[in-house]
C-alpha positions as CSV (number, residue, x, y, z in Angstrom):
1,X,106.0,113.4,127.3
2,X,108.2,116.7,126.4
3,X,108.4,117.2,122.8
4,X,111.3,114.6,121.4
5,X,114.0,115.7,119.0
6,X,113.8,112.9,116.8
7,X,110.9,110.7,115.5
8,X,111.2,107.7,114.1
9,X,109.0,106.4,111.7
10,X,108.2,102.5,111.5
11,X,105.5,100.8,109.2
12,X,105.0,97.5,110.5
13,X,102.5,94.3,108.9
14,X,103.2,91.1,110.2
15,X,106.2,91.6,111.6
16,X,106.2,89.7,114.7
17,X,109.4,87.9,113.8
18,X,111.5,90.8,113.5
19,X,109.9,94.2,115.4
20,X,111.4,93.2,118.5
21,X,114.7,93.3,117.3
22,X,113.9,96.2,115.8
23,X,112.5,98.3,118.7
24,X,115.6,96.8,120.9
25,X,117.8,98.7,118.2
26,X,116.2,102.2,118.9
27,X,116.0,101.5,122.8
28,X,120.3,100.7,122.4
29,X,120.5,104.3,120.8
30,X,123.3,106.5,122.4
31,X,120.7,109.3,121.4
32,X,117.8,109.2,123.5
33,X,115.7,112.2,122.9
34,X,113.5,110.5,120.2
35,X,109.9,109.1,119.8
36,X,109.1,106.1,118.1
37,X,105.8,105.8,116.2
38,X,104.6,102.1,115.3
39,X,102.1,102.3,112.8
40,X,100.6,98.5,112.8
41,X,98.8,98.3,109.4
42,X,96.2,96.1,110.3
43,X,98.8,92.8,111.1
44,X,96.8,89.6,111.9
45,X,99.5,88.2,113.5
46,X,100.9,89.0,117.1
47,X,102.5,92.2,116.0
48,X,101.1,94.9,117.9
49,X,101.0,92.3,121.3
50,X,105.0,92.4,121.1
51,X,105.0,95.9,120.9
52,X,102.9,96.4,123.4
53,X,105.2,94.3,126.0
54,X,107.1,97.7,125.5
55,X,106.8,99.7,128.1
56,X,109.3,102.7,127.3
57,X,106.7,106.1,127.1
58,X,108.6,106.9,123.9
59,X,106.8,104.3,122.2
60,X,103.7,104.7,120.6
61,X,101.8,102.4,119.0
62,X,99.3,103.3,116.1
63,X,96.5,100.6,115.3
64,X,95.3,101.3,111.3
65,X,92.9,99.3,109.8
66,X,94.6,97.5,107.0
67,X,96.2,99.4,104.4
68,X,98.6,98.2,102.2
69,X,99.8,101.0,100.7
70,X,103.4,101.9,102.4
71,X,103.0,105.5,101.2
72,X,99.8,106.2,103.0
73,X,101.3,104.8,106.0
74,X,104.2,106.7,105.9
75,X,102.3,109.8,105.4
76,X,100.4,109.3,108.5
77,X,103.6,108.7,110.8
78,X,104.9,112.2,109.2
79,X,101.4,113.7,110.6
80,X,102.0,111.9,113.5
81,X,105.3,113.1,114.3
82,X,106.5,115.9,116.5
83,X,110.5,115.8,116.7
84,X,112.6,118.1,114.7
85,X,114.2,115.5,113.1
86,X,112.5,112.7,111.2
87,X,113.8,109.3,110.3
88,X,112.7,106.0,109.3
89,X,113.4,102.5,110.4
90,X,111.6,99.4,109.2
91,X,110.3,96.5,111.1
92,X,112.8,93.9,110.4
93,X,116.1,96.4,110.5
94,X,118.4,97.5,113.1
95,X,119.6,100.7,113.8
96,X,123.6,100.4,114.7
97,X,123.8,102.3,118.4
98,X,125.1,105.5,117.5
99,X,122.6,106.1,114.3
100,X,120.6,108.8,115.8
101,X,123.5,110.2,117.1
102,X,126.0,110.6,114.0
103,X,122.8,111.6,112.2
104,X,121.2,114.7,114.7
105,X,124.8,115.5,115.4
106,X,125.6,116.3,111.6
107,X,122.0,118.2,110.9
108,X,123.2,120.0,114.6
109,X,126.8,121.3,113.2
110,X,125.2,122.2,110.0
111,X,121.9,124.2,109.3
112,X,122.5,124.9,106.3
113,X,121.9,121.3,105.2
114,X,117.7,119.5,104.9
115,X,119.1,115.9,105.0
116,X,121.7,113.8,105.8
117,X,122.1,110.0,105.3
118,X,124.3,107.2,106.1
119,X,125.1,103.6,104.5
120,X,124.3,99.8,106.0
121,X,125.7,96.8,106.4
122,X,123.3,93.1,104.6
123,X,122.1,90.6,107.5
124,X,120.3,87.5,107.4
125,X,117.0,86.5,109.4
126,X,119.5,85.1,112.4
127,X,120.7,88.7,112.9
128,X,124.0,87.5,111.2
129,X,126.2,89.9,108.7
130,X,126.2,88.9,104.8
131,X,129.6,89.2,103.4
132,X,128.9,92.4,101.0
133,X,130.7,95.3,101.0
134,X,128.6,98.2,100.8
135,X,130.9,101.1,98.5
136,X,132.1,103.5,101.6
137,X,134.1,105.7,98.7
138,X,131.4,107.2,97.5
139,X,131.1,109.7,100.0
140,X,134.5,110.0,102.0
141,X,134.3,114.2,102.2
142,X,131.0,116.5,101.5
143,X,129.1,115.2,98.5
144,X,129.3,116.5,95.1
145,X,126.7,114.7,93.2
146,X,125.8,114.4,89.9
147,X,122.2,114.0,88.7
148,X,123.4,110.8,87.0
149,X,124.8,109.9,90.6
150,X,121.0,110.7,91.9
151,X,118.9,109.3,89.2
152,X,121.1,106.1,88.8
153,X,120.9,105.4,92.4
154,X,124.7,104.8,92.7
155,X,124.6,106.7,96.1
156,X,122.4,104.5,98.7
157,X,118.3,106.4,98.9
158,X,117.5,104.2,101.4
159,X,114.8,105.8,104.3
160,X,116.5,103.6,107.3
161,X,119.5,105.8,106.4
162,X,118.0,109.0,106.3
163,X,117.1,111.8,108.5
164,X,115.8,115.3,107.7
165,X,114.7,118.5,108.9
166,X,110.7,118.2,109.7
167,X,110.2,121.7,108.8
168,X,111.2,120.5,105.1
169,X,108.2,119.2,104.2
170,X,106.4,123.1,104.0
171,X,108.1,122.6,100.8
172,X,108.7,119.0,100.2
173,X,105.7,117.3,99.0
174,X,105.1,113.8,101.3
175,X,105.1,110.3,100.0
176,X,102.9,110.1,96.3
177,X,100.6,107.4,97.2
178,X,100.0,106.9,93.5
179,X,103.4,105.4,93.0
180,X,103.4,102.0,94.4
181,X,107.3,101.0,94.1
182,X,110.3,102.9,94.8
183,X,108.2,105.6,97.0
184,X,111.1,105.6,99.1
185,X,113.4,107.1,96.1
186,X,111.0,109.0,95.2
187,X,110.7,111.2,98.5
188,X,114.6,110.7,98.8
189,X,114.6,112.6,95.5
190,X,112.3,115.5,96.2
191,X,114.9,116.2,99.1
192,X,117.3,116.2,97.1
193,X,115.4,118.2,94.2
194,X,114.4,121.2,97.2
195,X,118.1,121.6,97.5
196,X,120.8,120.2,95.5
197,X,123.9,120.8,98.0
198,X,121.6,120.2,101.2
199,X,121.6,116.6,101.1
200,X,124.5,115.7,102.7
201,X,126.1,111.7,102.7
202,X,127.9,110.0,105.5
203,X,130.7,107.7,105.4
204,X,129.3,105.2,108.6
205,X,127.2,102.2,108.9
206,X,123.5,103.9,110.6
207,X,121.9,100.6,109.9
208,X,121.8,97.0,108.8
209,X,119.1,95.9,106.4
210,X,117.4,92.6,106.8
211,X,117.8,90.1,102.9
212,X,115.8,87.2,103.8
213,X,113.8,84.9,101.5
214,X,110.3,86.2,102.4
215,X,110.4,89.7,103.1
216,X,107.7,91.5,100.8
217,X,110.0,92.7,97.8
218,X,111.1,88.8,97.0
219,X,107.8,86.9,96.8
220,X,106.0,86.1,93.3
221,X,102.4,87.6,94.7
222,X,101.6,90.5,92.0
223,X,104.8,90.2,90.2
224,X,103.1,91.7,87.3
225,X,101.5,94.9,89.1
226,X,104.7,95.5,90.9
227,X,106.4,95.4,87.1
228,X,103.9,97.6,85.6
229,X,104.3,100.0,88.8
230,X,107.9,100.0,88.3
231,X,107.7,101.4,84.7
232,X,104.9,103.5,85.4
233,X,107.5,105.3,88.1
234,X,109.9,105.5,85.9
235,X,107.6,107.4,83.4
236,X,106.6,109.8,86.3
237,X,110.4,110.5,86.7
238,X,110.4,111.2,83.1
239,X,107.7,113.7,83.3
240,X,108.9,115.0,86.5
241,X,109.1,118.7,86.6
242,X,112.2,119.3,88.5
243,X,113.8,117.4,86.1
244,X,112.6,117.5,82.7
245,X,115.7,119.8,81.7
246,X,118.3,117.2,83.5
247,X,117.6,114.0,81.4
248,X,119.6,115.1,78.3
249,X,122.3,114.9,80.9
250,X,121.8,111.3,82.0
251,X,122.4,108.0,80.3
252,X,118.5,107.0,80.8
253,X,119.1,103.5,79.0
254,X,121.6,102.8,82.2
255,X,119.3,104.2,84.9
256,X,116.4,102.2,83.4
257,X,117.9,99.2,83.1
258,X,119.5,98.9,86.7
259,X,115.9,99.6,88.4
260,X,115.2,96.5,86.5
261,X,118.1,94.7,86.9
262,X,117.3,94.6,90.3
263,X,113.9,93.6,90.2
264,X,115.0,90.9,87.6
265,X,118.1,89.5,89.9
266,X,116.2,89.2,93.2
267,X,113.6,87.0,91.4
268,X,116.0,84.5,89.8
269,X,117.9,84.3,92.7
270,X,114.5,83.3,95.0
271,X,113.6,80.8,92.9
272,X,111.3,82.6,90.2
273,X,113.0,82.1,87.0
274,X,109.6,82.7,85.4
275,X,109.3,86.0,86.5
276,X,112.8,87.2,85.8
277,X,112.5,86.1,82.5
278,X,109.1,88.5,82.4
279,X,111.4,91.4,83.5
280,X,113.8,91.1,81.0
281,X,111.4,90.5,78.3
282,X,109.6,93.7,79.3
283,X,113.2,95.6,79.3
284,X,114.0,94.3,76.0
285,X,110.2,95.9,74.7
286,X,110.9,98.8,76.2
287,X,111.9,101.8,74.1
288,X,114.0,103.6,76.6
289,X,116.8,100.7,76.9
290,X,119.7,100.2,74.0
291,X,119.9,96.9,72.4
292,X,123.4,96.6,73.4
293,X,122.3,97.4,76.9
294,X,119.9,94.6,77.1
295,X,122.3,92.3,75.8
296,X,124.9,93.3,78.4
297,X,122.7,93.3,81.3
298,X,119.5,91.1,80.9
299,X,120.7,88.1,78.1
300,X,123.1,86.5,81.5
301,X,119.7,86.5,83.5
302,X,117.6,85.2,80.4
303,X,120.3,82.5,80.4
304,X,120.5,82.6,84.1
305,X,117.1,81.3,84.2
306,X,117.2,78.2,82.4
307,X,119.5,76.9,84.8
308,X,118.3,74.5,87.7
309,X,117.9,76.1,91.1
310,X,120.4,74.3,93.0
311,X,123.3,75.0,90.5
312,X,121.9,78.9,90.4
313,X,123.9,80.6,92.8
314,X,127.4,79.0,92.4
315,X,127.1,80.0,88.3
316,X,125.9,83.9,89.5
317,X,128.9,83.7,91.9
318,X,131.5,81.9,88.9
319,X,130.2,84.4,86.1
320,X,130.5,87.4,88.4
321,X,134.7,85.9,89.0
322,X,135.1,85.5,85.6
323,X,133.3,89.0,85.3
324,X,135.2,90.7,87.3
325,X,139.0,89.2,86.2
326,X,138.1,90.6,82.6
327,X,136.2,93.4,83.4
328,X,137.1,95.3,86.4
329,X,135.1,98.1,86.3
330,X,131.9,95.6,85.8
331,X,131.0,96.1,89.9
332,X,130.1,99.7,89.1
333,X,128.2,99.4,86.4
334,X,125.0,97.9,88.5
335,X,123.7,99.8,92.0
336,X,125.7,99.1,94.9
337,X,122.5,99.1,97.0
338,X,121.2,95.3,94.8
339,X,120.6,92.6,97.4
340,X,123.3,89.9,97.3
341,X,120.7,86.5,97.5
């Protein structure tokens, strides 16, 4: 095979149910000078048979004993790859047709710029859209971020989205396998840090993102290590040498709290009041976040969670109404990118 312009990236573990789907996505692409590397971490199901039924040369499946560390895997796709452009899709997501195009098309017109990345639309496990809207506004012209904008994750660090310059990563250190939750930010962040007006944000749907009730990041297994991990990133951030001399700047009480928001939502909302009542314990220990904070943002889910599970979401959806008629602004306050159930 010629050398492709584009590789794709895609971590897969038992993802029979969804890597179809998945792979038929990057097959629809109006773009079609890419490769796409499967990197089967070891599945015990009937994952790597379906992808073998491929037959398209520009697939290439990579059989790795099992893993379990998404960072390490990554890292071996970007060793793996050859394009000039890399991206990343998971193995329950779908690319929307034109994704590789708007993206290569934008890093074509524009040298000057490492990375560029797009927003995505919620879908259930039937392939079906989730009424969310995803904030579009954010990024109608040529970014000017903020590092609050950045470090808050108010502007969407998702890898599906994203596609950069290969030759970056001379300079751009590849995925920490130490940090064992929000690797993907983290990498989006060292892109960004390698050059501050060189990340560039595009107002189109490049992919939808599958919310179902047993994807990895929902279930109760490890709840506590993935807690601990989460704080320990956020210490690393702290420490972080590029930005050492930018926290002063940020409201870190904010920032904190919304990474754990989210961990603290998604459990509650998937039936695991227990463990969102361990999150928000933990956020009201920790040092970083203001009382009145913690009382804004975790005392709802705390009460939340004392509620039955089959009365849950219609009192989330009649306190976020309520919310919202005296509070406008209250929608902006948490991460756009939160999953909805």
């Amino acid at each position: 095979m010629p050398q492709p312009r584009i590789s794709i990236i895609m971590p897969a573990f038992n993802a029979e149910a969804f890597i179809a789907r998945s792979i038929e996505s990057v097959l629809a692409q109006t773009c079609p000078d890419w490769e796409l590397l499967v990197l089967d971490d070891g599945s015990t199901d009937h994952t790597a048979t379906v992808v073998e039924q491929f037959t398209d040369p520009r697939i290439r499946l990579i059989k790795l004993p099992h893993i379990g560390v998404i960072s390490k895997i990554r890292n071996i796709g970007l060793q793996e790859a050859t394009g000039e452009f890399i991206a990343f899709l998971d193995a329950d997501d779908l690319y929307e047709n034109d994704a590789l195009e708007l993206l290569s098309r934008h890093l074509e017109q524009h040298p000057e710029v490492t990375a560029v990345h797009g927003y995505f639309r919620w879908i259930n496990e039937r392939d079906e859209f989730i009424d969310v809207k995803t904030d579009l506004t954010l990024s109608t012209d040529m970014p000017r971020y903020t590092w609050q904008d950045i470090l808050g994750a108010k502007i969407p660090t998702w890898l599906q989205g994203l596609m950069f310059r290969r030759n970056v990563l001379s300079r751009v250190n590849s995925f920490n396998e130490e940090i064992l939750i929000n690797e993907d930010y983290l990498f989006f962040l060292e892109l960004f840090l390698d050059n501050f007006e060189g990340v560039h944000s595009l107002p189109v749907y490049v992919f939808r993102y599958r919310n179902y009730q047993n994807s990895v990041t929902k279930t109760a297994k490890n709840f506590e290590r993935i807690l601990a991990n989460q704080a320990a990133f956020f210490d690393y951030l702290l420490q972080h040498p590029g930005l050492r001399d930018k926290w002063p700047q940020c409201d870190v009480s904010g920032i904190l709290s919304r990474f754990i928001y989210a961990i603290a939502i998604i459990r509650l909302r998937h039936g695991q009041p227990e463990n969102a009542r361990t999150a928000c314990i933990w956020a009201w220990k920790n040092s970083h976040i203001r009382n009145k904070d913690w009382f804004r943002i975790f005392f709802p889910i705390m009460a939340l969670s004392f509620i039955p599970v089959s009365m849950l979401e219609t009192t989330i959806q009649l306190r976020k109404k309520l919310k919202s008629l005296l509070s406008p602004k209250f929608a902006n306050t948490l991460a756009p990118q939160i999953a909805p159930n």
